[in-house]
DRENVO-158473 format. One line per 8 residues: for each residue x, z, y of C-alpha. Coordinates in steps of 0.1 Angstrom, whole numbers. Example, Ala and Ser with C-alpha at 12.3 -4.5 7.8 and 13.67 -1.06 7.14 Angstrom:
123,78,-45 ~ 137,71,-11
END
This chain:
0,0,0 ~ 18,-11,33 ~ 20,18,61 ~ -10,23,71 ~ 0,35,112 ~ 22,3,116 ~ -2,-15,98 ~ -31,-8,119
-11,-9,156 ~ 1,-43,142 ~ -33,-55,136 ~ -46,-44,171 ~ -13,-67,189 ~ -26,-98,170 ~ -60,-93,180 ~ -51,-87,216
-31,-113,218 ~ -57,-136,206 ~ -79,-125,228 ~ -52,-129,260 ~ -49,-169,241 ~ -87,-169,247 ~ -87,-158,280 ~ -56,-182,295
-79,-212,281 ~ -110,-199,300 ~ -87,-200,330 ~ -76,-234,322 ~ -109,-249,314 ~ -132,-231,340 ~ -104,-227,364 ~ -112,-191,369
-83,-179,384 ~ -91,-137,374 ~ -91,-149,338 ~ -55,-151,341 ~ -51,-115,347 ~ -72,-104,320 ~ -48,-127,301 ~ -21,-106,307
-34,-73,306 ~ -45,-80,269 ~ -6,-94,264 ~ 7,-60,283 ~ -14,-42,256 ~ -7,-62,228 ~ 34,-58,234 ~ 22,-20,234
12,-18,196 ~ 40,-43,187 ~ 64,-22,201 ~ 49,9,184 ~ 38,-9,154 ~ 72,-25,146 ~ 91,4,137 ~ 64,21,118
59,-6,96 ~ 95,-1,88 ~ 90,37,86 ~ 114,42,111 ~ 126,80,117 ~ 153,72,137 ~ 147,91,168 ~ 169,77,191
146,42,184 ~ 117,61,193 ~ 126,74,224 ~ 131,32,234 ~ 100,28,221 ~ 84,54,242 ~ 101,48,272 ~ 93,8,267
56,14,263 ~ 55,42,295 ~ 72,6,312 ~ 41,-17,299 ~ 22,11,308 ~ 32,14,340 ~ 26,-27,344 ~ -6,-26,326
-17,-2,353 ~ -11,-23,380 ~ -24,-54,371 ~ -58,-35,364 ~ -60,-20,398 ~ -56,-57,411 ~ -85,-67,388 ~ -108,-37,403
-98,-47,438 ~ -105,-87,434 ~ -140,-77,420 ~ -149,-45,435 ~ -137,-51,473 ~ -139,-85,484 ~ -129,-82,519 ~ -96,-57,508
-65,-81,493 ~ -63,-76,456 ~ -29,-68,458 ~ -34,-30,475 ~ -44,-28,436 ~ -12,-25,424 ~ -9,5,439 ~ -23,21,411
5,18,390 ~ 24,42,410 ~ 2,72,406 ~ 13,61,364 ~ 50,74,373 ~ 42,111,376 ~ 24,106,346 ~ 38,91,321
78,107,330 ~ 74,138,310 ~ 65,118,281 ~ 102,102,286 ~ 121,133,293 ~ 106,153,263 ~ 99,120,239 ~ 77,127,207
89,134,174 ~ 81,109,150 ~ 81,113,110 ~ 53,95,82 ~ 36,114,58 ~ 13,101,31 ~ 4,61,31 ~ 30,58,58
9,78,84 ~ 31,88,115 ~ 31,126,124 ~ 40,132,163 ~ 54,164,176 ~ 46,162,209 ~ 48,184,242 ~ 14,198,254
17,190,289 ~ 38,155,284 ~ 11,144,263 ~ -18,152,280 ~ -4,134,309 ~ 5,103,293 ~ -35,108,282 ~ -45,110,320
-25,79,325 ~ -47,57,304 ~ -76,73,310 ~ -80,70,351 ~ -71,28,350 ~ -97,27,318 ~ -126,45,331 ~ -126,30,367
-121,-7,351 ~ -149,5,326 ~ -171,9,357 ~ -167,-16,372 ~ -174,-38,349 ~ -209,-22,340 ~ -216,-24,377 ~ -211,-62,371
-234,-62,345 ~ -261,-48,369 ~ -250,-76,395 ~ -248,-100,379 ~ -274,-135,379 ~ -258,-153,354 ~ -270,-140,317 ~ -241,-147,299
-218,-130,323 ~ -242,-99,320 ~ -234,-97,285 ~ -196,-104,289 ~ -193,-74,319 ~ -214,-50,301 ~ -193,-56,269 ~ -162,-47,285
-175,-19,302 ~ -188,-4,272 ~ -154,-14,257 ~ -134,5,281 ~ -157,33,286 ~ -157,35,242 ~ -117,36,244 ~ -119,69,265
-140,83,242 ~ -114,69,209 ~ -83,83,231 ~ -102,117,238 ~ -113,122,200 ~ -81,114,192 ~ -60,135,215 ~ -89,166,205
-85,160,166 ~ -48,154,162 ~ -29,178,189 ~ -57,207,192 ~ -75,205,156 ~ -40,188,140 ~ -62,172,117 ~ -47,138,102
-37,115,128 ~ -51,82,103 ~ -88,93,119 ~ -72,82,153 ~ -54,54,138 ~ -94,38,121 ~ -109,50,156 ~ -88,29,175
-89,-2,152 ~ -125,-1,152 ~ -126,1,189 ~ -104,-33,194 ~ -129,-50,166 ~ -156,-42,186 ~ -140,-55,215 ~ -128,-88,201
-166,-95,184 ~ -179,-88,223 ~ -157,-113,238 ~ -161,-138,211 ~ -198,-143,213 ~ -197,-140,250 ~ -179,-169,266 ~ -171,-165,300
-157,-145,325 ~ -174,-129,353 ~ -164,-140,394 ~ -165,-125,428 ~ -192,-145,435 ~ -219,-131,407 ~ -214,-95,420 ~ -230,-112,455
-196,-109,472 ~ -176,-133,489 ~ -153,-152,473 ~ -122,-161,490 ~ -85,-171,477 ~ -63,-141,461
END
């Protein structure tokens, strides 16, 4: 039986990364310049899992590797973070430049730096599930970090899928908001059940797969991205 944390982390890159392929050919074919950006957030994700998936398919207990790993994905964090903040400016504040958005990625540096000065501890247990020692504070931060781009991007889109006329688009907006707003709730559970309850960390492992299935089923059978212009703003040049 391959391991099933790497396993899992590696399934959730491939199906990101299809879904940032589907995304760059809305923005080719439609010419829908915010696709691009969702594009790259799901790439920014995806390289996420790979880099944590990689090693752990391997079991990996090297702990001088992990601590690249960790700071690497705090980086992508710290990217992923920005780029969302851009996508909540273009669609939220029309008449505010998109780019004051990434600002958000700097409130991700207070956050996510105690994870890299006091790095997990990484070891496998049964069925190649990873086991992580990790600091209290340190890892409730790096928890905070996701959490305050994924909620307000979960928002938004669900105020989207009020706004919007066009049906489809409804559908697509509510889907990611419910996405988003279902990935706090994985995170949470997961954060509660391993580091407070330290029950098995494989329930967060199936939480979180099942999460980025429902999210790849949602953007499947909806087409298209949402614009400025179905929210009843005004559209203008980024």
């Amino acid at each position: 039986m391959p391991p099933v944390t790497g396993t899992i982390q590696l399934f959730i890159f491939l199906i990101l990364i299809y879904l940032a392929y589907r995304f760059y050919r809305v923005s080719l074919s439609e010419k829908n310049f915010i696709s691009k950006f969702f594009s790259l957030v799901f790439i920014l994700f995806g390289l996420i899992f790979f880099i944590l998936g990689l090693p752990a398919i391997f079991l990996i207990e090297n702990q001088s590797i992990w601590k690249i790993v960790v700071i690497s994905t705090c980086l992508l964090q710290f990217l992923s973070a920005g780029v969302i903040g851009y996508i909540i400016f273009y669609l939220s504040f029309p008449r505010i430049s998109p780019k004051w958005g990434y600002l958000l990625s700097l409130v991700e540096i207070p956050l996510v730096l105690p994870s890299i000065i006091y790095p997990s501890f990484y070891s496998f247990g049964s069925y190649g599930v990873a086991n992580l020692e990790i600091d209290p504070l340190a890892g409730a931060l790096r928890y905070v970090g996701i959490l305050i781009f994924i909620i307000p991007a979960g928002i938004v889109f669900l105020r989207q899928a009020v706004s919007a006329k066009d049906k489809r688009i409804r559908i697509r907006a509510f889907g990611l908001g419910a996405s988003f707003l279902g990935f706090t709730a994985v995170y949470l559970s997961d954060f509660i059940l391993v580091n407070i309850f330290k029950l098995n960390s494989i329930i967060g492992d199936l939480l979180l797969a099942g999460s980025f299935l429902i999210l790849l089923l949602i953007l499947i059978l909806t087409p298209r991205i949402m614009h400025r212009s179905d929210a009843k703003t005004i559209n203008k040049s980024p």
